[in-house]
Structure formats: structure tokens, C-alpha cells
N, C-alpha and C positions, 0 to 999 in steps of 0.2 A: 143345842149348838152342835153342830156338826162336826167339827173340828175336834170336841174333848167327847168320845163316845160313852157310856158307861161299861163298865167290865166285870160289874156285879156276877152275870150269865156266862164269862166265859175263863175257863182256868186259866192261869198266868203260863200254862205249858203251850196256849193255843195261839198264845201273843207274842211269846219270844220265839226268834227267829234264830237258831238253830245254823251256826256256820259254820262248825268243824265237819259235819256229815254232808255228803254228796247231795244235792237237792232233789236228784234224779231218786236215790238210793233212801232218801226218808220218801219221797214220793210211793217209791215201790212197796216200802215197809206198810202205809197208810191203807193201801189200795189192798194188800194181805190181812190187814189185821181185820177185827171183826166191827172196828169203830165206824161205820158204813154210814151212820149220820154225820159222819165230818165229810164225806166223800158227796158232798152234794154240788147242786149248782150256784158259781159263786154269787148267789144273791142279790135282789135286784135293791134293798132297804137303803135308806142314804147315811146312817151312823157305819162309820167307816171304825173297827180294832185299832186300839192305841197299840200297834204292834211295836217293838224294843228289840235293841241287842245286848242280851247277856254280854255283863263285863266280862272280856278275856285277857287271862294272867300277863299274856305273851301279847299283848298289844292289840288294840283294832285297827287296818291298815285300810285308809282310804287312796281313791285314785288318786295319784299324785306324790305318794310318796316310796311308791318302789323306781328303780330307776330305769330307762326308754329298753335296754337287754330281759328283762322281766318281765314286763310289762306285755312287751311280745308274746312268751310263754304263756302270760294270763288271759290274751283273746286267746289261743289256740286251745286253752283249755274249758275255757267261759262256751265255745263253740261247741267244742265235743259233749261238754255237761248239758247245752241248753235243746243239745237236739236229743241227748238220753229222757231229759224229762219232759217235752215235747211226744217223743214215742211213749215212753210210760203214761201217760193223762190222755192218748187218744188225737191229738191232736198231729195233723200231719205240719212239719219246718223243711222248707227249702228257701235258700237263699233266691230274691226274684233276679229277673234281668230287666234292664227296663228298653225301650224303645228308643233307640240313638237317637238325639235330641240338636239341633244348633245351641249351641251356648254363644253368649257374648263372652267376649274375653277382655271387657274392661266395664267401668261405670259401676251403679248400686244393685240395681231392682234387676234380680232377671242374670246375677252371675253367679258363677260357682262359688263355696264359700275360701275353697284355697285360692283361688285367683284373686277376690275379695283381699283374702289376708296378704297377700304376695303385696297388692298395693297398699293395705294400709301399712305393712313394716318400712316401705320404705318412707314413710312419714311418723310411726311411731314404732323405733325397732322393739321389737319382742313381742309386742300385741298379740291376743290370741282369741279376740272379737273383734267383730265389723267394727269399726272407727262409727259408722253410720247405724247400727242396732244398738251400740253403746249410748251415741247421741239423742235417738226417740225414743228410750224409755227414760235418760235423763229429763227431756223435754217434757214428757209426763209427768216425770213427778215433779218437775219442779212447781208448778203451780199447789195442786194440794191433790192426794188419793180421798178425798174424802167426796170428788164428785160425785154425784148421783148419775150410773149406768154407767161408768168410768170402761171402757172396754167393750159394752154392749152397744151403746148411742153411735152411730158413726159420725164421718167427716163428713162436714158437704163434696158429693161424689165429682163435680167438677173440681172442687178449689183443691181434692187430694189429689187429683191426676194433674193440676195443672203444680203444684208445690213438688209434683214426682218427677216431673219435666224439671222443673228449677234448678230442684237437689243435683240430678243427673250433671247438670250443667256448670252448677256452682260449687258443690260440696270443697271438691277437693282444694280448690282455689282459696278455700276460705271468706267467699264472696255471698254467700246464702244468709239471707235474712232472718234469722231463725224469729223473731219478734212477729212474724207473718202465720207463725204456725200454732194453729189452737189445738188444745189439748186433745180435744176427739180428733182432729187430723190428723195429729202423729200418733194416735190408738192407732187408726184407720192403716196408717205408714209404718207401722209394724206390723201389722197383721199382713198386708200386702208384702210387706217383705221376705216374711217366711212364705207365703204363699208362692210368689216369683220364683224362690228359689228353684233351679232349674232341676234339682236332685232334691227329692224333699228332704228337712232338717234328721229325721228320723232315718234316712238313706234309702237309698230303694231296695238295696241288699234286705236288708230286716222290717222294712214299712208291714211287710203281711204279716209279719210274726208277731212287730208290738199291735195293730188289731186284734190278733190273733189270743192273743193273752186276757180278753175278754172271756173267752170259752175254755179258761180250764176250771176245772172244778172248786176249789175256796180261795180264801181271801191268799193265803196265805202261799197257795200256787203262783199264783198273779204275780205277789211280789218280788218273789225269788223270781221267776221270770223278767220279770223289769231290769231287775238286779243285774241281771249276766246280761242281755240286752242293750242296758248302760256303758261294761263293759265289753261290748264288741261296737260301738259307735268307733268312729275315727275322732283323733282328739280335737276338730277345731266344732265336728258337730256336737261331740260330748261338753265342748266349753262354752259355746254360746247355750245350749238347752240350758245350763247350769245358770246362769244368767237367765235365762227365761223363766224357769219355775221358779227362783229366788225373789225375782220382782213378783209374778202370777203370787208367793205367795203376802208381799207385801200390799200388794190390793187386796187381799184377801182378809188381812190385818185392822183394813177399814171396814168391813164388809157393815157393821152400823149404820155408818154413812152412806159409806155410797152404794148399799145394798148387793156388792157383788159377792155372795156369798162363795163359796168352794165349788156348791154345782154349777152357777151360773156360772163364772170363770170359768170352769171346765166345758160346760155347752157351747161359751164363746167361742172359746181359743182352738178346740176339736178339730172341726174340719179345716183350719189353716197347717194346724201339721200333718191329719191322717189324709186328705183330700191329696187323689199325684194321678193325673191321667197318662202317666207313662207305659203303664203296663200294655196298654195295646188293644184292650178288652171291656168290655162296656157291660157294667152291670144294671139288672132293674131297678125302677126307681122306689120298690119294696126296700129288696135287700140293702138299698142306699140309706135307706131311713131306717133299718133297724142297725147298718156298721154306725150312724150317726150317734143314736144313744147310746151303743156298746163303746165306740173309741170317747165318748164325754167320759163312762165309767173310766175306760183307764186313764184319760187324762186325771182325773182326780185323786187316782192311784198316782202316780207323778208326781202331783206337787203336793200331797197328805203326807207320801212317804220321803222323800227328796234326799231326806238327809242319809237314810238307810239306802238308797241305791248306787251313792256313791263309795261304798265300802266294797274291799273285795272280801268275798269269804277265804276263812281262814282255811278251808280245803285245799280253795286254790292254794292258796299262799305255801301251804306245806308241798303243794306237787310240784311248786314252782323250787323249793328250798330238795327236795326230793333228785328231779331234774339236773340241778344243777351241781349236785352233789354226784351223781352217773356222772354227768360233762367230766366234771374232775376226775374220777376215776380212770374215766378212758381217757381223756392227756396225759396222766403220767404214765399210761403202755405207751405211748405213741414214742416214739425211740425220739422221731428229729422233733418232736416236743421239749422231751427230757434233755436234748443239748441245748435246747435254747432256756428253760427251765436253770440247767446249770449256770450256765451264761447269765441269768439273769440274779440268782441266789450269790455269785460270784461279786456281780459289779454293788449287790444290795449290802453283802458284807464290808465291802471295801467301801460304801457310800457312808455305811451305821458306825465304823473302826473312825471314820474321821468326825462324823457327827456326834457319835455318842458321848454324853453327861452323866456325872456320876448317880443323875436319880434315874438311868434308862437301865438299870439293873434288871435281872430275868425276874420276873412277876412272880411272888405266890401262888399256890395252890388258894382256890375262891377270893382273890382280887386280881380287879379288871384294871387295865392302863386308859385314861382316857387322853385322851387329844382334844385339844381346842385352842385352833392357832389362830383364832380371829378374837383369843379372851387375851387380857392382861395374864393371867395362870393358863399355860399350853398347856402343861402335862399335869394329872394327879393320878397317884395311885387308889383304886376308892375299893374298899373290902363290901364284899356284897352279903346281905342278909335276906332274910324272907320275907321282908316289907320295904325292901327298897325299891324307889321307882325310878326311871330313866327321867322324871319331873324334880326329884329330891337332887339327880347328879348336877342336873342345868342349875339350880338351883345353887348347889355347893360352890360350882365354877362363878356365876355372875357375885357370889357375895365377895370373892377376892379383888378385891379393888386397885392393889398395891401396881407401882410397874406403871403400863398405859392408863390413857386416860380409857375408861372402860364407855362404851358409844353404845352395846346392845342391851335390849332388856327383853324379859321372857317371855314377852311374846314373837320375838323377834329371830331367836335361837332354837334348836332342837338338837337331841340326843340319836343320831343315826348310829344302825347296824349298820357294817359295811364288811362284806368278803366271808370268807365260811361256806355256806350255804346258801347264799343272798348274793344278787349286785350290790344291792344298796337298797335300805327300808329308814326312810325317817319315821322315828316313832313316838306315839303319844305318850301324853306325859303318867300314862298310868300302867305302863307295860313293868309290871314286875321283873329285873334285873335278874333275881337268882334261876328264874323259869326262864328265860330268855337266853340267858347264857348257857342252861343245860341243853338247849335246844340248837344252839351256834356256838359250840366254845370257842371254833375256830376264824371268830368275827374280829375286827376291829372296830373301835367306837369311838366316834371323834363326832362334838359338837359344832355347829356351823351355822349360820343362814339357812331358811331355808330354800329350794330353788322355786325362782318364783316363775 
């Protein structure tokens, strides 16, 4: 079984992924030391390393939970690391340009994906996938994943071009038949859709670098490279991919059935996102067939590892809390900072002198104030120990019932850092509070929704 490899042969030091250290900077350490069998080529065998992230004290931060001012800082930084480990492994990174293209600027097949999103908000606001990629892989599964060649068999090639025509005409309307559409046609109408895409889904900025990730040296290059690659996408390419490998790996769930196992999904699905004739340049039909097998590898790099590539490493996350902590320092020299700075500590005292209740008294030394203005209990004061978790506070808050009628439940709330050193970090339910707060004393921590 391809999916659960054995790890009898490989130490548990070669499978966890390591994200306090710079990836570039264990890279260089690997490439020094005398361990020269690990420094090989990454392998052509098809049992893929159960690779893991070591539990960290101080939280795991996936994308999505630091806020849009951060997050900024995390491409700028993801950049600068992903071309240090690039040069360290040999491998030349430049961002491509592609070949200026007509785009439509309305309809399905064949448009940008922010133009795309631009139309479908104004029919569901906030959307952040096509209306139309959401629908064919619903279309898919609704039948059953247990077809046999589910993704490999196509559509009859007339009746997909003529249901493309249809879509084009009727989608938005509401007017499209969907009862006319067989399961292998809307395989086929997705596939053709990232194909269309006038910018591949992967961008054309990084299209050569995620190929490219085939040719470093182990497994374990590879997916730190993925890693930072993931993020430098723009968020509406990073949210439909996330949706793609999610489903790729729900076919993959059936793979009994309907025999699509990891590789075949990955051989399928390959040249719809590495294939982009924009560059300008025409390569032989050799090298074509050997990027083919190599982009299948990383495709199944992709959706093996899926869950681990949407995490930022904790390096970032400290250069980012790093960064932000310089920011501060240099506003308060900034002179017409510090009157506005005054001005603002001025109108905040005169706000807190009429707001404040007798339990907003100045905090202890090791207890934290939390906030939670969407609970029945806003405020509590919670004393922090050495096994307390930002899961145990949510927890303490949803069990007070008294007051409103209480509407959220835990899966539905989260423990955010906010200020300090951070914009803003929602954090898992297993982030140790006492480590966390020696690391931001100067946070506030207020539970909420999370933002969706």
C-alpha cells in the first residue's frame, strides 16, 4: 500500500520535518556533514516516508490563521528562504515571465481565476473558488468515487466540448442542465478547466520551480520546497489547489474500487497543471517525457503530503514576530508617531476610565486576561501553568452557560494571539499558554469565530 510506507529502515530523525531551523540552513548543515548517503538522488521507488511534524509548545500555525499584515511578511520571507535552498542543493530559481496572452474577461473555461472570483462574489459574496470547480467535482462525487478509472476514462470528446459551450451560456443564469452531465464528462470539465486556465493554477511566476523540485536531492528537500512554494501562491490559486488535492485525495480513498491509486491520480492529473505553453520556448519531445514522469512524482508529493504544506514553519513565524517587534521599536523614535501614539493612549484611557468594571483590575504577575465578547462570560482571568492549553481556555469559556443563551461550540471558536509581536495568530488547541506567553507577553488573547 502506497499510502502507509514502512519506516522499519528509516530513523524517526529522517521523517520529522524540522521547522524551527531555516530549510536552506539544515540543507547546508546536511551537504557539510559526512552523512553523504542521505545526500542522494531523490529516488525513483513508489513507497513515499510517513514524514510528521513534531508537536511544538508554542502552536503549529497553518495558512490562514495569521492575519492579511503577516502574512505579507511570510511570502517575502518564504521567497528569500526558498531561493537560499534552491542555491544551496544546485538547483538554479528565477521567477518566469510568461508570454502576454489575450485573456477573456468573463465566462468559465479560458479566464483568469480573479476575474472568475470577481463574478462569482457578486452571486455568492465571499466565495474564494470558482462557483463552477466547486460544482464539477460536486458533480463527481455525487454519483459514487468508487468508479472504475474515475479521472483516467474520459468524456466523450464531442458531448464535453458541446456541455462547455452550454456551461459557458447557461451556468450563470441558472439555466444549465446539470442531469445531462455524466460523471466522466465533468472528470473531463475539470481537467479542461485547470487546463484553460490562461495562467496556470501553479502561476507562471513558480510553474519552473514547482517542476523543478523534482531535481533536488531527497525526499525531504522536496517537501520543504513544496512547503514555501505553497506559500508564495496567491490566495485564490492557493485555495482552489487546496480543494483539488483534498478531493485527488478522496479518490484516492477509493482506490479498491476504482483502482486509482496515488500514482495513477498523480500520472492523470500532471500535465493539467505542469503543461503551460506560455513561456515562449519549445522543448523536445525527450525532455517532455522525462518533465512528465518527474511533475507525476511531485504531483504525488502534493497530495501525500497536503496537510504538511499548508503549515508555515515556525522560523518564518519567529522572523515574522522578529520583524514586527524592529516595526515597533522604530515608531516609537518616530517623534510625529509618538504624538499620535499619545493621542491615542490619551483617548484609550478616557475610553477604559468610563468602561471599566470592577473585575478589569491590573492582572497578576503569570495570569493572562482573556476576552470573549461573542461568549455568555467576556472576560476571565485564567492563571497559567505548564500544561495549560489555548484548548483547555476555549474550553473553560464554552462551559459557562449562565447570561446568553450560549450558540457556539468548539469547533466553532478559537483562542487567538493578538498584538505583541504578531498581528494576529489563531491558534491550535494544543499550543502551550505558559511557552506562548513567554514568547509574547505583550499579546492580548481574545476568543472568537474563526474568520472564514
Amino acid at each position: 500500500d502506497e499510502q502507509k510506507s514502512p519506516l522499519e529502515d528509516m530513523p524517526s530523525s529522517d521523517t520529522d520535518i524540522n521547522l524551527e531551523i531555516p530549510f536552506a540552513e539544515q540543507a547546508a548543515n546536511l551537504k557539510d556533514s559526512a552523512v553523504g548517503n542521505m545526500y542522494k538522488g531523490g529516488g525513483g521507488d513508489t513507497l513515499l516516508p510517513n514524514f510528521r511534524l513534531p508537536k511544538d509548545k508554542t502552536g503549529t500555525t497553518k495558512i490562514g490563521d495569521l492575519a492579511p499584515q503577516d502574512m505579507k511578511k511570510v511570502y517575502s520571507l518564504a521567497l528569500i528562504e526558498l531561493t537560499a535552498l534552491y542555491d544551496i542543493l544546485g538547483t538554479e530559481f528565477k521567477q518566469q515571465k510568461a508570454v502576454k496572452i489575450k485573456t477573456k474577461d468573463s465566462g468559465l473555461f479560458g479566464v483568469p481565476l480573479s476575474i472568475l472570483l470577481e463574478q462569482d462574489q457578486k452571486k455568492v459574496p465571499g466565495t474564494k473558488i470558482p462557483l463552477i470547480f466547486q460544482k464539477l467535482i460536486a458533480k463527481i462525487e455525487e454519483t459514487t468515487l468508487e468508479t472504475e478509472g474515475l479521472l483516467r476514462i474520459p468524456g466523450v470528446a464531442t458531448r464535453v466540448k458541446g456541455l462547455c459551450q452550454e456551461l459557458e451560456a447557461k451556468f450563470y443564469e441558472g439555466t444549465f442542465n446539470w442531469e445531462n452531465v455524466k460523471q466522466h464528462d465533468a472528470a473531463s470539465l475539470l481537467k479542461l478547466f485547470i487546463r484553460e486556465l490562461p495562467q496556470p493554477l501553479l502561476t507562471v511566476e513558480y510553474l519552473k520551480a514547482f517542476q523543478d523540485v523534482q531535481n533536488l536531492p531527497t525526499r525531504k528537500h522536496q517537501l520543504q520546497a513544496l512547503n514555501l512554494l505553497v506559500l508564495l501562491l496567491p490566495e485564490a490559486n492557493r485555495d482552489t489547489l487546496k480543494v483539488l488535492l483534498e478531493f485527488l485525495q478522496r479518490v484516492i480513498d477509493h482506490r479498491d474500487k476504482n483502482k486509482m491509486t496515488l500514482k495513477n491520480v498523480a500520472m492523470v492529473m500532471a500535465p493539467n497543471l505542469f503543461t503551460f505553453h506560455g513561456f515562449g520556448s519549445k522543448t523536445i519531445e525527450q525532455s517532455e517525457f522525462v518533465m512528465a514522469a518527474g511533475t507525476a512524482n511531485v504531483m504525488r508529493f502534493m497530495i501525500q503530503y497536503q496537510k504538511l504544506l499548508w503549515t508555515i514553519p515556525k522560523f518564518i513565524v519567529n522572523q515574522v514576530r522578529k520583524q514586527n517587534t524592529e516595526r515597533q521599536k522604530k515608531e516609537k523614535k518616530d517623534k510625529a508617531m509618538k504624538k499620535l501614539l499619545k493621542k491615542m493612549a490619551y483617548d484609550r484611557e478616557k475610553h477604559e476610565k468610563q468602561e471599566k468594571t470592577p473585575n478589569d483590575t491590573d492582572v497578576p504577575q503569570g495570569v493572562i486576561r482573556v476576552q470573549a465578547p461573542h461568549l455568555s462570560k467576556v472576560s476571565m482571568a485564567i492563571q497559567l501553568t505548564e500544561e495549560l492549553k489555548a484548548g483547555d481556555i476555549v474550553a473553560r469559556f464554552l462551559s459557562q452557560k449562565s447570561g446568553n443563551v450560549q450558540t457556539l461550540n468548539k469547533e466553532e471558536v478559537f483562542l487567538y494571539e493578538i498584538g505583541g509581536n504578531i498581528g494576529e495568530r489563531c491558534l491550535d488547541g494544543d499550543t502551550y499558554m505558559k511557552d506562548l506567553y513567554q514568547l509574547n507577553p505583550n499579546a492580548e488573547w481574545v476568543i472568537k469565530p474563526k474568520h472564514t
